[in-house]
C-alpha positions as CSV (number, residue, x, y, z in Angstrom):
1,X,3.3,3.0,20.1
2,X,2.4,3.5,23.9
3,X,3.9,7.3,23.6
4,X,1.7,7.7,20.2
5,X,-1.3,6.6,22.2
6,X,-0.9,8.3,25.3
7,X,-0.4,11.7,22.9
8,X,-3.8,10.6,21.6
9,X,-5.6,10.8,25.3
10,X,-4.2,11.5,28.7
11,X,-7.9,10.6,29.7
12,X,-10.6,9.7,27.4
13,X,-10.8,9.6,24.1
14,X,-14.1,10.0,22.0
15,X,-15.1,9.1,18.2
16,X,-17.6,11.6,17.1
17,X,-19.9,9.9,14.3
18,X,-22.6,12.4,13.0
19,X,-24.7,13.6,15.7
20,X,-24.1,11.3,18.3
21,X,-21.2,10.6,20.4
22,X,-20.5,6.2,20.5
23,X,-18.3,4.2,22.1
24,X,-17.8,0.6,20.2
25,X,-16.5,-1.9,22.7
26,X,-14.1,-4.4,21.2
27,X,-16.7,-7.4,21.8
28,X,-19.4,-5.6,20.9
29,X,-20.1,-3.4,17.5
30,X,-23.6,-2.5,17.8
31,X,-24.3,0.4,15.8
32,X,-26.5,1.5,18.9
33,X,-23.9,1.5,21.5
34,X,-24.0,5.0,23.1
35,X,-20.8,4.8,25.4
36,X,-17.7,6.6,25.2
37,X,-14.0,5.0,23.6
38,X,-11.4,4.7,26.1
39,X,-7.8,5.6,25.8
40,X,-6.8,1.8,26.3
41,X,-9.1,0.6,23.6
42,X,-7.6,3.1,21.2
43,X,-4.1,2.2,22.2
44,X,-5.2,-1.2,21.8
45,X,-6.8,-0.6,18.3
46,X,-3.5,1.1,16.8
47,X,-2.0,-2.0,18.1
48,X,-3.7,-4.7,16.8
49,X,-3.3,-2.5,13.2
50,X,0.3,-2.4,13.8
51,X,0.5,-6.4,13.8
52,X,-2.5,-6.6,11.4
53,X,0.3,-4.8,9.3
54,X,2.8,-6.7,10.0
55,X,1.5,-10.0,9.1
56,X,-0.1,-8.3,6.0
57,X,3.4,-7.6,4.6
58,X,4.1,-11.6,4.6
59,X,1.4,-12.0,3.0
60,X,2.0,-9.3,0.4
61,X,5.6,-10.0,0.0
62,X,4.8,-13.8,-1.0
63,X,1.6,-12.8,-4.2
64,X,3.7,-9.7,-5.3
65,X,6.9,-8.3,-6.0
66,X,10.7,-10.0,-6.6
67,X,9.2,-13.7,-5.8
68,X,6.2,-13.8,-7.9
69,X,8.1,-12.1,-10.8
70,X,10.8,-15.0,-10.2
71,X,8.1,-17.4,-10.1
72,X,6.9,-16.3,-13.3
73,X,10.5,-15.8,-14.7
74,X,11.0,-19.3,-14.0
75,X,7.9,-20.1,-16.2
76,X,9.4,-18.3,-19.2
77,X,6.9,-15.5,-18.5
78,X,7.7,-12.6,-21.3
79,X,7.7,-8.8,-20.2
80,X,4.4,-8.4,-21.4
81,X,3.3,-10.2,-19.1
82,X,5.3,-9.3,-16.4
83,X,3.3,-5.9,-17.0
84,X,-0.1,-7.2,-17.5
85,X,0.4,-8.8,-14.0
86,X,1.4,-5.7,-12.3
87,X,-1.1,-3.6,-14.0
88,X,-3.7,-5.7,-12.5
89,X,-3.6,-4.6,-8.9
90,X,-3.7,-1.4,-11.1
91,X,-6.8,-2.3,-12.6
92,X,-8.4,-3.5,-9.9
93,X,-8.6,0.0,-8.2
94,X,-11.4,0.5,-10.7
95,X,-13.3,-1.3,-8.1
96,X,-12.5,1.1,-5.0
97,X,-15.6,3.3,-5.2
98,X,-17.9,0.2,-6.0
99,X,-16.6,-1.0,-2.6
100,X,-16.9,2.2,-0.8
101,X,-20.2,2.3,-2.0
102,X,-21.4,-1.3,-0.8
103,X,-19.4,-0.6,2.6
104,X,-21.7,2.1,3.3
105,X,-25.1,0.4,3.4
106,X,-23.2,-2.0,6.3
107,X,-23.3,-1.5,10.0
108,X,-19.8,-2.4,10.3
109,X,-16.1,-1.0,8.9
110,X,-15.0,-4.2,10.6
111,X,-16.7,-7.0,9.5
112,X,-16.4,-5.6,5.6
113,X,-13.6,-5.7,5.7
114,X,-13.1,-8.8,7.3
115,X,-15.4,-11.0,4.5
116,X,-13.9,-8.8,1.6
117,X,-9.9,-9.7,2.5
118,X,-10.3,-13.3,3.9
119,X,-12.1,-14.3,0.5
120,X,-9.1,-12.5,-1.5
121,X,-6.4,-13.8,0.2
122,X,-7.5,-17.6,0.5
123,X,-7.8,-17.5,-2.9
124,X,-4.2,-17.7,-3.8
125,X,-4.5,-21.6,-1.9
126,X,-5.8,-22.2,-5.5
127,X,-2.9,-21.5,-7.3
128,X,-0.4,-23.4,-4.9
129,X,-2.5,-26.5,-5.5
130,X,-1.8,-25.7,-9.1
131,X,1.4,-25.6,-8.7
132,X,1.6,-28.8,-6.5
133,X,-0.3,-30.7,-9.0
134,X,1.7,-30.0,-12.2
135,X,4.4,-28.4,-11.3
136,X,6.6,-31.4,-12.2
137,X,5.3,-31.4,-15.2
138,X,7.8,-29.4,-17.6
139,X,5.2,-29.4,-20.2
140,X,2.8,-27.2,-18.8
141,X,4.5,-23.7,-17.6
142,X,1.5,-22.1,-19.3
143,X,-1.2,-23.1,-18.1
144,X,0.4,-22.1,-14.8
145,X,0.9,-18.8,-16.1
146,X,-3.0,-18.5,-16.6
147,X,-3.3,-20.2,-13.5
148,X,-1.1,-16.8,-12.0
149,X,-3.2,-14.4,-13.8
150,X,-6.6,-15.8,-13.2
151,X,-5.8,-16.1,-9.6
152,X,-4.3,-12.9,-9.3
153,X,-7.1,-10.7,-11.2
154,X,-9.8,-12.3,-9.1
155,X,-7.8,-11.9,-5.6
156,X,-6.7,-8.3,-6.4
157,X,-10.5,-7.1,-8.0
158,X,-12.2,-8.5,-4.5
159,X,-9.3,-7.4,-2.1
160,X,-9.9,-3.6,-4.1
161,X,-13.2,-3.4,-2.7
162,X,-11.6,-3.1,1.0
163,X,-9.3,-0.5,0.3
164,X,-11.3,2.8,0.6
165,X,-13.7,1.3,3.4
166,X,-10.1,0.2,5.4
167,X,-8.7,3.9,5.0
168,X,-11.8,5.6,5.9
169,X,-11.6,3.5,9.2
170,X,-7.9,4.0,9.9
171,X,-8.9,8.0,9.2
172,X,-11.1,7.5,11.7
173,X,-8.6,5.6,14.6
174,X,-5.8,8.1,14.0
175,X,-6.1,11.8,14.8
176,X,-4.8,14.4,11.9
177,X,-1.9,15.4,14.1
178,X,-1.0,11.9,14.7
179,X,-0.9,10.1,11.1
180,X,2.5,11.3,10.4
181,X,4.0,9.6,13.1
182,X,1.5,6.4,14.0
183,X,1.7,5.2,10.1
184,X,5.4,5.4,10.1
185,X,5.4,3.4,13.3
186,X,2.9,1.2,11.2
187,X,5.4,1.4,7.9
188,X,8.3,0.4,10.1
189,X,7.1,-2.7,11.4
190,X,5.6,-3.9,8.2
191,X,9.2,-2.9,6.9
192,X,11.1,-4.8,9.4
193,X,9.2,-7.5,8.7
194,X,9.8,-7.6,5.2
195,X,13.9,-6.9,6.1
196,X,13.7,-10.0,7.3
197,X,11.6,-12.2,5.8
198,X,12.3,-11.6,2.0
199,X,15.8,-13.3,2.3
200,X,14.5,-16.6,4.1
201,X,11.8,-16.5,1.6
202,X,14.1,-16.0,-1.0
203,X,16.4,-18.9,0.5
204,X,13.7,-21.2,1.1
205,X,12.8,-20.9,-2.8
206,X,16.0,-20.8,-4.0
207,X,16.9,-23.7,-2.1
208,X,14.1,-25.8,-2.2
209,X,14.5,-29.5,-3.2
210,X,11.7,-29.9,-5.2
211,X,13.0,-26.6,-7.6
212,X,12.1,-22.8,-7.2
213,X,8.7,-23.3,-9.0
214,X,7.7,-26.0,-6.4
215,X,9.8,-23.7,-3.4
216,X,7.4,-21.2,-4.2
217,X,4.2,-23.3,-3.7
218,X,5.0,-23.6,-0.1
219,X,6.4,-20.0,0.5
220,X,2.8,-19.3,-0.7
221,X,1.2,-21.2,1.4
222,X,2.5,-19.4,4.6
223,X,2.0,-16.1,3.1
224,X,-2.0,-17.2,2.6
225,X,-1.6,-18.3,6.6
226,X,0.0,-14.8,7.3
227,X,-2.4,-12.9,5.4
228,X,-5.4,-14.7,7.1
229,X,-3.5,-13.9,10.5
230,X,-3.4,-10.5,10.1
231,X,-7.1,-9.9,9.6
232,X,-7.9,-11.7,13.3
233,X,-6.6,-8.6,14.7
234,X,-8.7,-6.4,13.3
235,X,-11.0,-7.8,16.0
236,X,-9.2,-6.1,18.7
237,X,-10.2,-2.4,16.8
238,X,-12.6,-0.6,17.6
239,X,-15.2,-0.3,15.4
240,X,-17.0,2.3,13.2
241,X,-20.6,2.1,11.9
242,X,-21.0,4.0,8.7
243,X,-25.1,4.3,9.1
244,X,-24.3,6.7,12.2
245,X,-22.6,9.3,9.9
246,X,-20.9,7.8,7.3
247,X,-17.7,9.4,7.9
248,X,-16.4,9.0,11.0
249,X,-13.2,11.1,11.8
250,X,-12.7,13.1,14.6
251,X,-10.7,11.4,17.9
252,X,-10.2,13.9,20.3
253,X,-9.2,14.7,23.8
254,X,-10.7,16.7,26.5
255,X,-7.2,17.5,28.1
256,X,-6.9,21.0,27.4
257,X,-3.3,21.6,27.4
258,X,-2.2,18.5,25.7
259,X,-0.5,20.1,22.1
260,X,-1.8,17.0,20.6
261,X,-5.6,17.7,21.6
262,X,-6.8,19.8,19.3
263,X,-10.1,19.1,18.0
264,X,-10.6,17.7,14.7
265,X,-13.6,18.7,12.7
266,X,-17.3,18.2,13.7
267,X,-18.7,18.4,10.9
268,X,-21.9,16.3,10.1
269,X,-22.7,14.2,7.8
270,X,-23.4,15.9,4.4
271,X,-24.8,13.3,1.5
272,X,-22.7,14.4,-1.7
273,X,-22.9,14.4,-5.2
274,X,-20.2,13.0,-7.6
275,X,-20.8,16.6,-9.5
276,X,-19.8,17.8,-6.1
277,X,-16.7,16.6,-6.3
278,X,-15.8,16.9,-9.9
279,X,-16.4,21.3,-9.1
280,X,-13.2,20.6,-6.3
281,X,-10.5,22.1,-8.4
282,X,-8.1,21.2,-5.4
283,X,-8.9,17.3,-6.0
284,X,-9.0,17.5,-9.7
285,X,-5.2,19.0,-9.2
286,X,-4.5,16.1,-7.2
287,X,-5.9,13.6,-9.6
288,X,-4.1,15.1,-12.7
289,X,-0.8,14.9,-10.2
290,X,-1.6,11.2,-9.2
291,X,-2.5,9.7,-12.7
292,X,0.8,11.3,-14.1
293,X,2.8,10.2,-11.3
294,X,1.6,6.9,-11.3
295,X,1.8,6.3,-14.9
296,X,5.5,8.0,-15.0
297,X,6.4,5.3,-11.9
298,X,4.8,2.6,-12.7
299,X,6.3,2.4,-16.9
300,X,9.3,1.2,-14.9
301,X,8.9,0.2,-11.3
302,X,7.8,-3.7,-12.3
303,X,11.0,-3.8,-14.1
304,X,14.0,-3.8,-12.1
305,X,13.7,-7.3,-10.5
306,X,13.5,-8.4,-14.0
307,X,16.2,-6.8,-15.0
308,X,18.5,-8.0,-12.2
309,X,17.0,-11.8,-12.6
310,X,16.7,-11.3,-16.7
311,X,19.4,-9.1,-17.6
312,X,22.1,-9.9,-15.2
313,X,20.9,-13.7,-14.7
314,X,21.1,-12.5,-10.8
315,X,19.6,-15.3,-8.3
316,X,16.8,-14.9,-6.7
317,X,18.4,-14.7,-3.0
318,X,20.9,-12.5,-4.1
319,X,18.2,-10.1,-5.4
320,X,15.8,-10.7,-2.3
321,X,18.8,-9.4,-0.1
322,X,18.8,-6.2,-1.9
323,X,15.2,-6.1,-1.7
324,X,15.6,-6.2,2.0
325,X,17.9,-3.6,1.8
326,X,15.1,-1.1,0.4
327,X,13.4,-2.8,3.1
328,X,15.5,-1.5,5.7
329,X,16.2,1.9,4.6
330,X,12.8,2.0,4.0
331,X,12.3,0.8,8.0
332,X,14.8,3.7,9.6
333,X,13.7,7.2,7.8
334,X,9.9,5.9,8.0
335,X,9.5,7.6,11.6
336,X,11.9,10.6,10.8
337,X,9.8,11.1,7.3
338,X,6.6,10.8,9.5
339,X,8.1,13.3,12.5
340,X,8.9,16.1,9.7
341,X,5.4,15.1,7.9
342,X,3.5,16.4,10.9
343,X,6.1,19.6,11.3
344,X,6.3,20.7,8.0
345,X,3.1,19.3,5.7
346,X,3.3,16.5,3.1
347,X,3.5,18.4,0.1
348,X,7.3,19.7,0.5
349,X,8.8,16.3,1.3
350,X,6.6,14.9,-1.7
351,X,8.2,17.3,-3.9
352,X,11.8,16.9,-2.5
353,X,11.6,13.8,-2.4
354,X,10.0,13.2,-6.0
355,X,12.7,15.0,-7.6
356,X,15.0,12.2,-6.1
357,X,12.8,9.7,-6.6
358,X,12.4,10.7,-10.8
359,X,16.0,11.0,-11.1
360,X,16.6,7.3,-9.3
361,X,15.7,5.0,-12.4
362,X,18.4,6.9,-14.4
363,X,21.5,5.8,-12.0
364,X,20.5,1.8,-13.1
365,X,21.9,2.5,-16.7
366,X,25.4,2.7,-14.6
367,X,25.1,-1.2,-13.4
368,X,26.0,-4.1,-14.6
369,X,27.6,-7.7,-13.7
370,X,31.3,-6.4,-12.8
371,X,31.9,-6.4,-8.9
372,X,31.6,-2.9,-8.7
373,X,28.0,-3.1,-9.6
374,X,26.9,-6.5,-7.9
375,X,28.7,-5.4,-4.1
376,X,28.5,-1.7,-4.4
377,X,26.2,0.0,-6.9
378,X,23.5,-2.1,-6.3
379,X,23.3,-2.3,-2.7
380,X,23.3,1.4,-3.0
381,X,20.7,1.9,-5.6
382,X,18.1,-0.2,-2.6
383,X,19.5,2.1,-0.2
384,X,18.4,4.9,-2.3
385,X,15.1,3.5,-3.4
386,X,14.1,2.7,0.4
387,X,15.3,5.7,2.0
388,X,12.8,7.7,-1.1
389,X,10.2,5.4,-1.4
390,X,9.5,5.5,2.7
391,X,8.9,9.3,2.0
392,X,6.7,9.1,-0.8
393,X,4.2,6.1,0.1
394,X,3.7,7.5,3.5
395,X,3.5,11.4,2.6
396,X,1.0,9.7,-0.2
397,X,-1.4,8.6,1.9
398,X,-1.5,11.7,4.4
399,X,-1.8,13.7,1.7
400,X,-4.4,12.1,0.1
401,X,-6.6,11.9,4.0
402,X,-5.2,15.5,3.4
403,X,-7.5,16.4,0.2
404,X,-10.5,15.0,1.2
405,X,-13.0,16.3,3.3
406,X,-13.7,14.6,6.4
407,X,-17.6,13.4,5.3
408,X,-17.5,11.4,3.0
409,X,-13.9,10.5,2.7
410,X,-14.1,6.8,1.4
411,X,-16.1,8.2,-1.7
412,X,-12.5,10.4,-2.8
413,X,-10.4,7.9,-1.5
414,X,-11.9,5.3,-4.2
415,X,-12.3,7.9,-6.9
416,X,-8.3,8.5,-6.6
417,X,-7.4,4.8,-6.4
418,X,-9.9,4.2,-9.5
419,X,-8.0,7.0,-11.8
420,X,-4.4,6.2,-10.4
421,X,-5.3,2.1,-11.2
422,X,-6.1,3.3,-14.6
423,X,-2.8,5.3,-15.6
424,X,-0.6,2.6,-13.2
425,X,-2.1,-0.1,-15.7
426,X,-1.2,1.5,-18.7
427,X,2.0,2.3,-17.3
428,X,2.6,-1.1,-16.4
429,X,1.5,-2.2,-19.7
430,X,3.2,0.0,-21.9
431,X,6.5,-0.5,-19.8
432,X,5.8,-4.2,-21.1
433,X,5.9,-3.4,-24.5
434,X,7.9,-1.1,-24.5
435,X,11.0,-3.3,-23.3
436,X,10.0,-5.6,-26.3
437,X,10.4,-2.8,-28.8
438,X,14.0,-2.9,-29.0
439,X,14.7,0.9,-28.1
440,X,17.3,0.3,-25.7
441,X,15.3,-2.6,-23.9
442,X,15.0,-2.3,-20.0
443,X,17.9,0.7,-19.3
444,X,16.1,2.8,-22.1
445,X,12.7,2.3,-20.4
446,X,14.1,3.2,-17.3
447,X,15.1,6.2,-18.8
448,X,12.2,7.6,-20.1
449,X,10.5,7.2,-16.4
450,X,12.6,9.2,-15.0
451,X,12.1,12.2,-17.4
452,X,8.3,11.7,-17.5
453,X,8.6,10.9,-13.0
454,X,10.1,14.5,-13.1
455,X,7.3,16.3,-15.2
456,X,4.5,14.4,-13.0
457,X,5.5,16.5,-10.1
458,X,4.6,20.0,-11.7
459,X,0.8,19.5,-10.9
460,X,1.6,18.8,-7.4
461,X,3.1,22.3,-6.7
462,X,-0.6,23.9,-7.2
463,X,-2.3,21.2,-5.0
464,X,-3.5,22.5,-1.2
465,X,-3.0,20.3,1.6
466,X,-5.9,21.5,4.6
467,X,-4.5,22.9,7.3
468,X,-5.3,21.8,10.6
469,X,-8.3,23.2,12.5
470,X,-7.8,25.9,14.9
């Protein structure tokens, strides 16, 4: 981190918001402030989102993923539902330009995003209370269900609202030539985190006296105390103030021979027009690319911890374990996938890496419960799936700061989550019913990702990533 951060400034560093030049101190975000940003207080700032990461991923690893889906396995939740609860955090990026909007007419990234994220995250409380208060009670593994759903479509809509203001602000904090390598410093840590925290939490509801339904309730808990952790320090970031220029983006140096100082653009503030956008034919390519990717992933991705707990009646800290294996593998090629992002672009390794990525789902039809499969195939298959995935979720997200322009960035950020939310719903959705059909249950639905994951890559071979100012 200290070696990103010195790259950033060898002396000062300065945020250049629409006609004026601000610094934001820490303690202070007056949208009036008229000072310059230190070095320190940007080191400091890609800090505190480093460990605003970390405990994030807690957080996220308790209300989604392996444990939930065991939570709601252990309810006698059916597929379909399954996939109507992973389509919702699909859903609910319907609601990313409504928030980009709102964030707009505040005075602060910060405190947005700060009201929007603490009100998301406590409400999950709700739902271990639930839990807690008829959990013993055999009788009623629907209405917790419900409970589940309701919780989980009003935490995930609200939270949504967050997500384009959040990356317009880190697209702010990190410099173009940077992002490669600071948010696969950023990936690491969350992914360290979750190496080791998914098989204690896995443990601790496996294990739990009171059964893995009421083991749950209390893993939730802490993840609701992690994910309020992580927003406290978002205080130590500097701040940006969307009424100076909307889109804040360009941290440079005034070290002339530091490689790492090249200017970023300067561009002011332009108001745009959605009919603006909708005449970028370089965005529209990217749309078509992300709704077919994220269709094609998504028909199978909520699957394959159901599969291992359904299929091959796997428990739930065997199958945490190989979560944290992903985890892991995801944790040492994040900063080597980051280091070639900034060498060699983020299209090629998202193409390279797709084609791996599509074929993956296809090597699951060769598992099963022999040895071979539980000690060896298995193990490998998370190997595989974290090595890929670090190279696809991070190249994702560069790419996408990539496409936009730097004015108005939050406004195409939210327009991409709203159309990939869409197609990952129905993905998620169909994958449902689809394993209830009969045609070759969850092995033939992962078969049929992987050939539609391989055609979702064509449209990404006529997208332009910007190049780098001069």
């Amino acid at each position: 981190m200290d070696a990103i951060a010195a790259e950033i400034s060898t002396e000062t560093a300065f945020i250049q918001v629409g006609p004026i030049v601000e610094r934001v101190k820490l303690k202070s975000r007056s949208p009036t402030a008229s000072l310059k940003a230190s070095k320190d207080e940007i080191r400091t700032s890609l800090k505190a989102s480093t460990l605003d990461g970390v405990f994030a991923t807690l957080f996220s690893n308790v209300t989604g993923g392996v444990l939930l889906t065991n939570f709601l396995l252990e309810l006698g939740a059916s597929p379909t539902e399954i996939g109507v609860l992973a389509s919702i955090p699909m859903l609910a990026n319907l609601m990313q330009p409504i928030g980009a909007y709102f964030s707009e007419q505040t005075n602060s990234r910060h405190d947005y995003c700060f009201w929007v994220y603490s009100i998301s995250r406590s409400l999950w409380v709700g739902l271990a209370i639930a839990i807690f208060l008829v959990g013993r009670n055999h009788a009623a593994p629907n209405f917790l269900i419900e409970i589940t759903l309701g919780v989980a479509i009003f935490s995930y809509f609200l939270g949504a609202l967050g997500s384009a203001p959040w990356l317009s602000w880190m697209a702010a904090l990190v410099p173009r030539s940077l992002r490669g390598r600071y948010f696969g410093l950023r990936s690491s840590a969350a992914n360290l985190t979750n190496l080791i925290s998914m098989p204690l939490l896995g443990f601790v509801v496996s294990r739990w006296q009171g059964g893995s339904i009421q083991g749950y309730s209390v893993v939730l808990i802490l993840g609701v105390v992690s994910g309020l952790v992580s927003l406290c320090f978002q205080n130590f970031m500097v701040d940006v103030n969307p009424q100076s220029g909307q889109e804040v983006f360009s941290i440079h140096t005034i070290e002339a021979d530091d490689s790492f100082s090249q200017p970023t653009s300067q561009t002011l503030f332009q108001p745009i027009s959605l009919a603006s956008i909708w005449q970028d034919s370089n965005f529209l390519k990217f749309l078509v690319y992300v709704n077919l990717w994220t269709f094609s992933v998504n028909l199978s991705a909520p699957f394959f911890n159901v599969y291992l707990l359904n299929d091959l009646a796997l428990d739930i800290s065997q199958v945490t374990l190989y979560n944290s294996l992903s985890a892991g593998a995801n944790l040492l090629l994040l900063m080597f996938w980051g280091k070639l992002a900034d060498r060699i672009g983020n299209r090629p390794i998202l193409i390279g890496v797709g084609i791996v990525f599509a074929i993956f789902p296809i090597f699951w039809l060769m598992t099963g419960t022999n040895p071979l499969s539980t000690w060896v195939w298995l193990p490998l298959l998370h190997l595989i799936a974290g090595a890929t995935a670090a190279a696809i979720d991070l190249c994702s997200n560069n790419f996408q700061m990539g496409i936009a322009p730097h004015h108005n960035q939050s406004t195409y950020f939210g327009i991409a989550a709203a159309f990939a939310g869409i197609s990952g719903a129905l993905g998620t959705t169909a994958g449902g019913f689809f394993a209830q059909l009969g045609y070759g249950g969850l092995l033939g639905l992962f078969a049929f990702s992987s050939v539609l994951r391989l055609g979702a890559l064509l449209p990404l071979i006529f997208v332009q990533e910007r190049q780098l100012p001069e």
